[in-house]
N, C-alpha and C positions, 0 to 999 in steps of 0.2 A: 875620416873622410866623409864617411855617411853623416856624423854630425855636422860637419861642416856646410855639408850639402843642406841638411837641415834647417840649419841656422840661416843661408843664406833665400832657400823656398822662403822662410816665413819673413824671411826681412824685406824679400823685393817687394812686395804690394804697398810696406811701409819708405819703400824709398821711392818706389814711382808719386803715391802722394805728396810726399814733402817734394817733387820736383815740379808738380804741376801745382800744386800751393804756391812753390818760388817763382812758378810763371807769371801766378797771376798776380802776385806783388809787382815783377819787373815791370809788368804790361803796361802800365798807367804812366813810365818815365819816357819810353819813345814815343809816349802822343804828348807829353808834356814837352817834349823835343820837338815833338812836329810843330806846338803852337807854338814854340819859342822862333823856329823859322820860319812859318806863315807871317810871324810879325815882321820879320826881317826883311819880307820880299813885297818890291814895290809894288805895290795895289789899292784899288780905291778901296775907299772905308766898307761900302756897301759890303766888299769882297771879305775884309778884314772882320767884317762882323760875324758874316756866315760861316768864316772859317771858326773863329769862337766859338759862334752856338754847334758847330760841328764837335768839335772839342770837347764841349760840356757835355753834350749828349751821348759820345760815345763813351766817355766815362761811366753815365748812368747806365750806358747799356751794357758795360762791361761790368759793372756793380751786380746791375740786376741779374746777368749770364750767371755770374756769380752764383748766387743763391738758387737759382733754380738746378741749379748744375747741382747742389749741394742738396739740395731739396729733391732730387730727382725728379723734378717738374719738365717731362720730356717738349709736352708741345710747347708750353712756356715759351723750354729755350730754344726750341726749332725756330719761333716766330721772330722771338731777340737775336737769332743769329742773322737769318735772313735778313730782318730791316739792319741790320748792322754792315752787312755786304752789299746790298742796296748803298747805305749810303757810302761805303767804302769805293764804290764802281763811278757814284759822278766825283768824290772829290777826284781820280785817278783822271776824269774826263774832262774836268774843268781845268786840272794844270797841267794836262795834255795840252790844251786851247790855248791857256794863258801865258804858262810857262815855258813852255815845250817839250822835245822829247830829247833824250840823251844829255842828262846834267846830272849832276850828281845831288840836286836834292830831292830827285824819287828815292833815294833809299833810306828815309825814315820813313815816310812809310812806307814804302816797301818790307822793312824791319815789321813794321805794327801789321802789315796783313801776313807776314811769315807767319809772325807770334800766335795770332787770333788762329791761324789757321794748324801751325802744331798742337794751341791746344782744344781746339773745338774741333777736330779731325775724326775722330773716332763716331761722335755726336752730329756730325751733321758733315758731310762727307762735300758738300758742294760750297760749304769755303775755301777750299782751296781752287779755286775758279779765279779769282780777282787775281792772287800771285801769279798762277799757272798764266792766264791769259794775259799779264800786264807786257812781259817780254813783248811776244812778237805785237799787241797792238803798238809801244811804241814804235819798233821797227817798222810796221808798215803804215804808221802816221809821219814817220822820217823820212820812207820815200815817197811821200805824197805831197810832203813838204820839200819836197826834192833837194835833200842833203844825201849826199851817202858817205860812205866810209872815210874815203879820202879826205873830206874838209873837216872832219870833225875835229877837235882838239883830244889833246891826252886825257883830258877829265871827261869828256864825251865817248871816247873810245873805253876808257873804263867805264863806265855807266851803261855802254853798246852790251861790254861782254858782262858786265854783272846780270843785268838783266836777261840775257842768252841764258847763264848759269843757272842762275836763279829759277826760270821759267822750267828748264832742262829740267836741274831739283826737284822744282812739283811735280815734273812730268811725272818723273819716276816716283815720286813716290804716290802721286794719284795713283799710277798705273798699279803700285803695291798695294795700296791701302783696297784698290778695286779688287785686284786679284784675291786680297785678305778677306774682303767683303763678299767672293766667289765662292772663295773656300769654307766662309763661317755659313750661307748660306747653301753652299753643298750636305755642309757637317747636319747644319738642319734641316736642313728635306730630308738627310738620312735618318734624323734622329725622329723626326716627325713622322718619317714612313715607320720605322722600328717603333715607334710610339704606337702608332695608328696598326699594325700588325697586334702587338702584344694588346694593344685595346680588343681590337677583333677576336684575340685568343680571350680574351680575357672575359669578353660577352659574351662569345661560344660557351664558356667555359660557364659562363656565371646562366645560360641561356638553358645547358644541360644540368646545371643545380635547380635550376626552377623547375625544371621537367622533373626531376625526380622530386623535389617537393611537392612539387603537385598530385603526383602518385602517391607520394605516400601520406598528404594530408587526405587523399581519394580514400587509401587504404584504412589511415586512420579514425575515416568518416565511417567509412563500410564497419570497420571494428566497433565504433563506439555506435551505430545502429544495431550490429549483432549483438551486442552485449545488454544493450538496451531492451533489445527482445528476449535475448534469454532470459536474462533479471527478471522479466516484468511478467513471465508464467512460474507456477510453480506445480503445473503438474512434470510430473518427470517424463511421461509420453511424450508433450510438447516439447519440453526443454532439449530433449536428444534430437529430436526432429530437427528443431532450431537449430542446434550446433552444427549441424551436419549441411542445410542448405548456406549456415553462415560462412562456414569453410570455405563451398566450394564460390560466395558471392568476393569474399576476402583475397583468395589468391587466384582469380579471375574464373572462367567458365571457357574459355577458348583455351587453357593447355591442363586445367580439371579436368580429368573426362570419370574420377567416381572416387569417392568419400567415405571413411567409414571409420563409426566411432565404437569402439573395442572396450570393454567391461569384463575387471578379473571379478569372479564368481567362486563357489566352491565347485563348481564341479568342471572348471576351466574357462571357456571366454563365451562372451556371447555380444556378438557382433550387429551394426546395425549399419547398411550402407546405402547411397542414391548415389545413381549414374548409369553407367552398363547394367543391363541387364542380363539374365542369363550366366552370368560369372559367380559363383561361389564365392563371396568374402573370405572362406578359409583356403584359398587357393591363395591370394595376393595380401589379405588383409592381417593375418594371423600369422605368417612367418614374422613379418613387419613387428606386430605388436607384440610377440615375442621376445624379439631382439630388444624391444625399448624397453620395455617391463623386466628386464633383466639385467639390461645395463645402465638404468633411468637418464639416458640422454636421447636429443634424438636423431636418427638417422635419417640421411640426406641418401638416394642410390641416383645419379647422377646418369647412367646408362648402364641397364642389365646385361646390355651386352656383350658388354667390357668388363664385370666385376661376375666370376665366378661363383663366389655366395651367392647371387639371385639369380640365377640361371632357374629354377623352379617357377620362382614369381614373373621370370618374362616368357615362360608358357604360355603363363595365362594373358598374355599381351599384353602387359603392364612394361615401359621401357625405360621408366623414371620413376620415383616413387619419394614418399617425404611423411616421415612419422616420429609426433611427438608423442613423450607421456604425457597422464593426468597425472597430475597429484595431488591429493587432498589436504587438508589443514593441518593431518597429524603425521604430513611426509611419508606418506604412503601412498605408493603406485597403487591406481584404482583402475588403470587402461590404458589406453595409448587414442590419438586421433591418428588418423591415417588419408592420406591423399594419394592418387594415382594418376597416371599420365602416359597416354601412348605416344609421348613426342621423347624425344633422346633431350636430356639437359633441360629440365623443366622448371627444374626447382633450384634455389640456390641456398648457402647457408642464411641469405636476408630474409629469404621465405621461411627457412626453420625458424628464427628467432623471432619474426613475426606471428607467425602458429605457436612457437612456445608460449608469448603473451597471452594469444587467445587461449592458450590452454591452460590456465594460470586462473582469468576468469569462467570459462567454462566447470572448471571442476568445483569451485565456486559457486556455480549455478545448478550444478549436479547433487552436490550434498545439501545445498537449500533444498530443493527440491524433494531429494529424499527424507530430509528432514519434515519438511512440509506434507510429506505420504503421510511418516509416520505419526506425527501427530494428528492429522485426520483420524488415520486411524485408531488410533488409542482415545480421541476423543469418542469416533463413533462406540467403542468399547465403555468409554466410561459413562456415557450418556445410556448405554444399552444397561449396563449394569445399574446405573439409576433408576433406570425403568422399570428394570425386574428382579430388583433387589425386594427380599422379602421384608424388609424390614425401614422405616421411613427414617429421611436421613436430612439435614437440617444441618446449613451453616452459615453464621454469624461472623459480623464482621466487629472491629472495634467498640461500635457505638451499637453495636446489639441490634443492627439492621440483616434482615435477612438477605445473603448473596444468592445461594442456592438451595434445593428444593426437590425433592421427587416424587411422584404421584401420591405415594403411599403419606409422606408428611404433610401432606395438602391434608388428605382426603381427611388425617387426624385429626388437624387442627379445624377443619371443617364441623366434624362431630363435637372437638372438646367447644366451641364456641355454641352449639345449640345446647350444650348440657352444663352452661355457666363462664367457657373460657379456663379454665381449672390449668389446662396443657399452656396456653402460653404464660400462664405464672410461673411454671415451674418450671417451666425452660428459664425464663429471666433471673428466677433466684437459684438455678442450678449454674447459672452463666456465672451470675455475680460471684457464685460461691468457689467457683472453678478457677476466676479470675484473683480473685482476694486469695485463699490459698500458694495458688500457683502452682497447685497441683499435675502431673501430667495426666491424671482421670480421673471423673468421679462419677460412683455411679447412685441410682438414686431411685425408688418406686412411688411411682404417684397414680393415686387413687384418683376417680371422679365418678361422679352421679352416685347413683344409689341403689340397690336392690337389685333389679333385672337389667336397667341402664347404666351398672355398675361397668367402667371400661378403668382396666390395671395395665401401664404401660410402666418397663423397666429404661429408664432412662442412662446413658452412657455420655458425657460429654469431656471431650478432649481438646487440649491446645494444639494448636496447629500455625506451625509457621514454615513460610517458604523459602527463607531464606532468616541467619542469622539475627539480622540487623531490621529485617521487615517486621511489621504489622502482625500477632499473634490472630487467629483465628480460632471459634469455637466451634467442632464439628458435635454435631448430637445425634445419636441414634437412638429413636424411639422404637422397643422391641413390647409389641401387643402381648400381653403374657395373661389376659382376660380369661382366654379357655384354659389355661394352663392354671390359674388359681382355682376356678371353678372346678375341674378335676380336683385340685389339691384338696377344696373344702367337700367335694364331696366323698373323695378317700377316707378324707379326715372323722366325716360323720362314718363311714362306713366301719372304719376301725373302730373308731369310738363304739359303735351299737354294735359289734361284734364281739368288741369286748366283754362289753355288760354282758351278752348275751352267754357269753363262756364263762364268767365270773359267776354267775350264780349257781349254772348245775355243779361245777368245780367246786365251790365251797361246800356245798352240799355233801358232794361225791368226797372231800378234805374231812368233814365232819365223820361222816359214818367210820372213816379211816381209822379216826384217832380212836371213835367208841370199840372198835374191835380191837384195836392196840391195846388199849386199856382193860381190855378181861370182858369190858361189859357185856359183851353180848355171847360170852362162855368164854372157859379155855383154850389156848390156841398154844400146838407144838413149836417147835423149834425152828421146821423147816415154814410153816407160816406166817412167822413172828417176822422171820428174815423177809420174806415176799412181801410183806402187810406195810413191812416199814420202808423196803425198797418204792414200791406205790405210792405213800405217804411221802417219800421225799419228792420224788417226780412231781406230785401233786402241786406240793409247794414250790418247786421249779418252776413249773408251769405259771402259777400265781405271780411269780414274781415276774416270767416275761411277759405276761398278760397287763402289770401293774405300770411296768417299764415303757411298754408299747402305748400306755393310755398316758401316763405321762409327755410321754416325746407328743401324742398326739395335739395333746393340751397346748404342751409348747410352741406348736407349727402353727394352732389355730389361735394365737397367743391367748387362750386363755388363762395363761396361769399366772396368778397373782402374788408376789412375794408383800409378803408380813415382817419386815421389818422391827426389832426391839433389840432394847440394849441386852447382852447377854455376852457371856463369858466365853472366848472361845478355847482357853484352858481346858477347863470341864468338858467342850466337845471335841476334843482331842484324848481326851485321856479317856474316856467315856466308850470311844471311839476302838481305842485299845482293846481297852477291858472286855468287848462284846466279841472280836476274835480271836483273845486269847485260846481257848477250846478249840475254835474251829484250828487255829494256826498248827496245834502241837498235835491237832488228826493228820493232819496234813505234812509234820514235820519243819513247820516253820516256825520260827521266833517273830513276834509282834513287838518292837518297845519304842516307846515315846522318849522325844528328849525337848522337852516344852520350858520355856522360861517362867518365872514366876510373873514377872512385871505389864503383861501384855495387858491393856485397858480395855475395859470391855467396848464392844465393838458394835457396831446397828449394823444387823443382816437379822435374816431368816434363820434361827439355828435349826431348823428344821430339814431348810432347803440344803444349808452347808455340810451338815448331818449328813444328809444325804450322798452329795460330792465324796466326802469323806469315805461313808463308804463304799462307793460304787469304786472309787480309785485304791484300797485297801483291798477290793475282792480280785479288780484285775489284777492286782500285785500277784497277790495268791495264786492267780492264774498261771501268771508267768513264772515264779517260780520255783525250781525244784525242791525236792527232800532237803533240808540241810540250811536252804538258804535261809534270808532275814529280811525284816518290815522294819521300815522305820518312820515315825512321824516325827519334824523338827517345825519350829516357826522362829520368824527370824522377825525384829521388828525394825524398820527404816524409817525415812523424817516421816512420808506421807501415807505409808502401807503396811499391811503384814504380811511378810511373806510365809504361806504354808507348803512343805516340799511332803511329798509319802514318796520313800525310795525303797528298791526294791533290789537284790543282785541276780535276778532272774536273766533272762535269753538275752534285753533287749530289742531294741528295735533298729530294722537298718535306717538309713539318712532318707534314702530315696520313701519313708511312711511315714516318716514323725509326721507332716503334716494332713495326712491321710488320716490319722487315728480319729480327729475329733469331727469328721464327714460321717452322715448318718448309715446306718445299717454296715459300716466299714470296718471288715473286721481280721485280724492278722490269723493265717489258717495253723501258721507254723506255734502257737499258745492258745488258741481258744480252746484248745481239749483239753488242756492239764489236767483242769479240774471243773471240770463243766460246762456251756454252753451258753450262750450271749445272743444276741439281736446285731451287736453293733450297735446298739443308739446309748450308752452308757456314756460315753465320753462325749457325745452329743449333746446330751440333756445336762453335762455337769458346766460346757462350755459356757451354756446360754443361763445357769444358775447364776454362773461366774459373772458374765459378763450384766447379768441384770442386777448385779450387788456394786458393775464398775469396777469391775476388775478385770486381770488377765490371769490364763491359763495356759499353761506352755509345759515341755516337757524337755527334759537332757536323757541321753542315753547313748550306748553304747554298745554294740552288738557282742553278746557274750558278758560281758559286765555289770548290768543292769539296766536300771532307768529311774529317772527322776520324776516325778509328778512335779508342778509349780503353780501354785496360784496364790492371786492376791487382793487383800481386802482393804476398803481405803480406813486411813485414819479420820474417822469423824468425832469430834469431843462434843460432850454432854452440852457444853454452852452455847454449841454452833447450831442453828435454827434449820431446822427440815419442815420442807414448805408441805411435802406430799408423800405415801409412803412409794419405794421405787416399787416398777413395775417391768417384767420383760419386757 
């Protein structure tokens, strides 16, 4: 049934058009019938022609209705209907006059004004006029012609009541089509007032989104000046300041009545507020920022006097209240903002989410800020420490321009330029050399001037970069070490002329020794023999650290010269042996060599290495016990020889090996074995080492022994030495 019903809603609109389509085909056969009776009836031509062009032209104008109708060209066809009724009303008047009234050929057209008027009814409501009104004017044109009922004929009496009928017809259906036209125009004044209502709501509606846009572009305005202000300080005084009037300018100042922005600390909060005065912040502002710093959302109290949790804070006359957190970049509560309100219902969640925003760029503006303290202050620190840093400090950028600079490296390079420029050479080719390597330091001592203008600066230069991917930089510190040589050199002469000075009554005092040993100067007992010769070795003890100490002195003031010649170092190995065999088997130790035959001979000092040899041979002794053993071994490689003296004495622990070869440094737990040392023994064998181009290094093991190592380069007889080497 519902289909049914379906089928037939969507059919009618498709059968009312094909009905008034079929209209307006029919339409054009009863004027074509009209003109076939016009011709029929006798009349002058004049009459005959007019009725014609009447003819022809309602056709066009039922053509033209046509199309406008179809075109929905409304005035179009208001104005084609009218002239169409117009002329429909004289021809009705002319064959009133001519014709008469009550015959029966009014009903063609009577027919064509029915037609025109069922289907142009709806579209123009006053053709139905000519129908409607044609009845009663013939009847009261028939009694003016004074016929009435009685004379009429049957064809007349039919035409009396068709026309009655007919007219009736229109009546009632004007009177519908009016009432329809009542009713479509009721439907629309309702629909027009219900339009015009829902408009009114609608402008209301759309009147109070403006108003709140308007607020909140105000508010937005207000936000993005407060942020604008906060931003654009970076003292942290100002910026809290700021936040705090920005608040109370943000969510108005007529239900604000005091602000206050809250900061965790170590030793709990510290508060900062404008508004009431006389009110304690940790009465109303601190329960508040508690609760947010705790739970990091934030609280809205809408009326204290109704919510039993702030019964405290509406003591303090606080009746509303609204408190977000801070939180900083690394999601961490750093405080809360806090607003108060003597009015009940101040705040709403729109104003939390509002202040949440602000508080979002505020903490923002807080850790700038303190960022911006703390570099001030670490810069006034690093500036401070440039200034009163003892030692001058210099740095370089890529291209070897100077970036920065402190008193003291001014004031250097001020000197080194009146005494030649000497400092900025050596800084360029300590840069270059720092850069070419790639070293992460080098260090380096440069002399300049001469004699009493003599100025000795120890140079350190380091790479320096800021980041991975940046630009390396070269930091230098120039450390003045002028008075510090000049002590050294005059130490150095001190020891020196102290030496001398003890070397000669010692020899002297070594002499007489030996002559009373030797009988010459009479017989001597048993228990004098022992004293005489106990003296006599102390003697020569002494000698030797007198001999030691003038060496190392030598070394410090470089003057010591190595002599260089080809020589065997076989022979000073074995040579080497042979000289503490005696001493070793006083002592309880074994001395043996395990030398290769093939070793080539070699360009050094044998004198100096001689020396090495033994200095490293008597510490062995030193270190160890009754029982143990000495051994010397050389090993030959592509470019070196390596020479080891090991020993299975105490060792040494890890935390000294590199201590041993540090001047006057000396291990307490072996220096008494068997005599007594300076420390500078492994000092002076160091720099023998190294001025032959070699290295000196040691293995050991505590309890175990130790190893001695040093090495000599391989240089053959055909390769060309420009100079002899020199410490």
């Amino acid at each position: 049934m519902a289909a049914t019903d379906t089928l037939l809603a969507r059919a009618e609109p498709w059968l009312r058009a094909n009905i008034r389509d079929g209209v307006r085909v029919l339409l054009p056969l009863p004027i074509l019938a009209l003109s076939w009776w016009f011709v029929r009836l006798p009349m002058e031509r004049v009459s005959a022609i007019g009725l014609l062009v009447y003819a022809v032209c309602n056709l066009i104008l039922l053509v033209t209705m046509d199309r406008a109708l179809a075109n929905r060209q409304w005035r179009w066809l208001t104005a084609l209907v009218t002239t169409s009724i117009v002329g429909d009303a004289a021809l009705v008047a002319w064959l009133l006059v001519t014709v008469g009234p009550f015959t029966l050929s009014i009903f063609p057209i009577y027919s064509v004004f029915g037609m025109k008027a069922l289907l142009y009814r709806r579209q123009f409501l006053p053709v139905l006029l000519v129908p409607t009104l044609l009845g009663p004017l013939y009847l009261s044109s028939s009694h003016l012609m004074g016929r009435g009922n009685a004379n009429l004929s049957a064809h007349q009496v039919l035409a009396y009541w068709g026309l009655i009928g007919g007219s009736c017809l229109f009546i009632v259906m004007l009177l519908v089509l009016s009432e329809h036209r009542l009713r479509q125009t009721h439907e629309l004044s309702q629909q027009i007032s219900q339009i015009r209502a829902e408009y009114d709501s609608r402008v209301a509606e759309l009147e109070s989104i403006n108003i709140d846009l308007r607020v909140r572009i105000r508010r937005q305005q207000s936000l993005e000046e407060s942020l604008r202000a906060i931003t654009g300080s970076l003292s942290l005084d100002d910026v809290l300041s700021q936040i705090l009037d920005s608040m109370m300018q943000m969510l108005g100042t007529p239900r604000v009545s005091a602000a206050g922005l809250t900061l965790v600390s170590n030793t709990g909060f510290t508060h900062r507020t404008i508004g009431i005065d006389g009110v304690m912040p940790k009465c109303w502002a601190e329960p508040l920022a508690q609760r947010v710093v705790s739970t990091r959302s934030p609280v809205v109290v809408s009326d204290t006097l109704l919510e039993y949790d702030w019964r405290d804070v509406q003591r303090c006359g606080v009746m509303s209240a609204l408190s977000v957190p801070l939180i900083d970049l690394d999601h961490q509560v750093i405080g809360a903002l806090t607003v108060m309100s003597t009015q009940r219902q101040a705040f709403t969640p729109t104003d939390a989410r509002h202040l949440t925003s602000f508080s979002i760029q505020a903490s923002v503006a807080i850790h700038n800020a303190e960022l911006h303290t703390r570099l001030a202050r670490q810069q006034a620190m690093l500036e401070a420490v440039l200034r009163d840093i003892g030692d001058g400090l210099i740095v370089l950028d890529g291209q070897g321009a100077m970036i920065m600079s402190n008193p003291l490296a001014y004031q250097a390079l001020q000197q080194s330029d009146s005494l030649g420029g000497g400092l900025r050479d050596g800084i360029t080719a300590i840069t270059r050399q720092l850069r070419a390597e790639n070293a992460p330091m080098i260090e380096h001592e440069l002399h300049m001037g001469e004699d009493d203008h003599e100025l000795v600066y120890q140079i350190f230069a380091s790479l320096v970069r800021i980041a991975p991917d940046d630009e390396s930089y070269v930091a230098i510190v120039l450390h003045d070490i002028t008075d510090h040589k000049l002590q050294e050199r005059r130490r150095s002469e001190f020891v020196s002329m102290v030496s001398h000075e003890l070397r000669n009554p010692l020899n002297t005092l070594n002499g007489f020794l030996k002559v009373v040993l030797q009988g010459q100067a009479g017989p001597l007992n048993h228990l004098q023999q022992e004293f005489l010769s106990l003296a006599d070795s102390q003697a020569d003890a002494l000698k030797g650290r007198i001999t030691e100490l003038l060496e190392f002195n030598r070394l410090e003031a470089g003057r010591l010269r190595l002599q260089p010649q080809w020589a065997n170092l076989t022979d000073l190995l074995l040579n080497a042996t042979a000289r503490f065999q005696i001493l070793a088997e006083q002592f309880g130790l074994s001395v043996d060599a395990d030398v290769p035959d093939n070793i080539p001979d070699l360009l050094m000092d044998s004198g100096r290495i001689s020396q090495v040899l033994t200095n490293l041979i008597e510490n062995a002794m030193k270190a160890t016990p009754a029982g143990g053993r000495i051994e010397l071994r050389a090993q030959i490689h592509e470019h070196e020889v390596q020479v080891q003296v090991s020993d299975t004495g105490v060792g040494i622990p890890p935390d000294e090996r590199e201590k041993i070869f540090s001047r006057f440094y000396r291990l307490e737990n072996t220096s008494s074995k068997h005599g007594v040392h300076l420390g500078l023994g492994l000092s002076i064998c160091q720099q023998i080492v190294d001025g032959h181009n070699g290295r000196i290094w040691v293995d050991s093991e505590v309890g175990q022994g130790s190893c001695f190592n040093f090495t000599l380069p391989l240089i053959w007889r055909g390769q060309l030495i420009s100079e002899p080497v020199t410490s």
